[in-house]
C-alpha positions as CSV (number, residue, x, y, z in Angstrom):
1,X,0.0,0.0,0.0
2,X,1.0,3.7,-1.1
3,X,0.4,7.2,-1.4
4,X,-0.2,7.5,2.2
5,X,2.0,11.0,2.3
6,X,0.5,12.0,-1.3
7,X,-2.9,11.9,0.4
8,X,-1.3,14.0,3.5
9,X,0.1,16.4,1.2
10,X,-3.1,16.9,-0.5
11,X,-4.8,17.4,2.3
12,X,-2.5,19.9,4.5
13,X,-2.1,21.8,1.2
14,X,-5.5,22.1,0.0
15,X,-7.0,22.9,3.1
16,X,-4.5,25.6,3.7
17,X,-5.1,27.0,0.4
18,X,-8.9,27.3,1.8
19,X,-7.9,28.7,4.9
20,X,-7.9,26.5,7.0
21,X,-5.6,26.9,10.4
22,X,-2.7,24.9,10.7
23,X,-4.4,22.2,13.3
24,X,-7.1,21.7,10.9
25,X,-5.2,21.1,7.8
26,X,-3.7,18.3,9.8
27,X,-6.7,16.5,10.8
28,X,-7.7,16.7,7.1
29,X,-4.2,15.5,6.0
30,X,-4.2,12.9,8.7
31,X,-8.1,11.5,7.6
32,X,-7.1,11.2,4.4
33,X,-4.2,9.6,4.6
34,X,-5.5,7.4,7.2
35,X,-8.3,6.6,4.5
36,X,-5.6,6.0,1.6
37,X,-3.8,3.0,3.4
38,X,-7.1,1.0,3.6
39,X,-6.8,0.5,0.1
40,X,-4.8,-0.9,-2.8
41,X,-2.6,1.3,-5.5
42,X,-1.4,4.8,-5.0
43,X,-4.8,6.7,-5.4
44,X,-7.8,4.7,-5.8
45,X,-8.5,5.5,-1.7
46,X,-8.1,9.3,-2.5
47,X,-11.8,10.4,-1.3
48,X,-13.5,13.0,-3.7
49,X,-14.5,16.6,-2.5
50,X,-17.7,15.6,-1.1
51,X,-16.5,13.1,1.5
52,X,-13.5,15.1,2.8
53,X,-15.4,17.7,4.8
């Protein structure tokens, strides 16, 4: 199993970008990483807008 720290980057970054404070771009980067390593391949856990928040 990969892209465990692509799906953390993602999410610190994006939810940055959106103005999020620092804490909170963490849990996001943390949930979706979290999420990522329950599946096979490098993206096919990578959740889609709607089930981040």
């Amino acid at each position: 199993t990969v892209g465990a720290g692509d799906g953390f980057a993602v999410g610190f970054i994006s939810a940055r970008l959106e103005g999020a404070t620092p804490r909170a771009a963490l849990e996001r980067a943390n949930a979706i990483a979290a999420r990522v390593i329950q599946y096979p391949g490098d993206s096919d856990g990578l959740p889609r807008r709607d089930e981040v928040d």
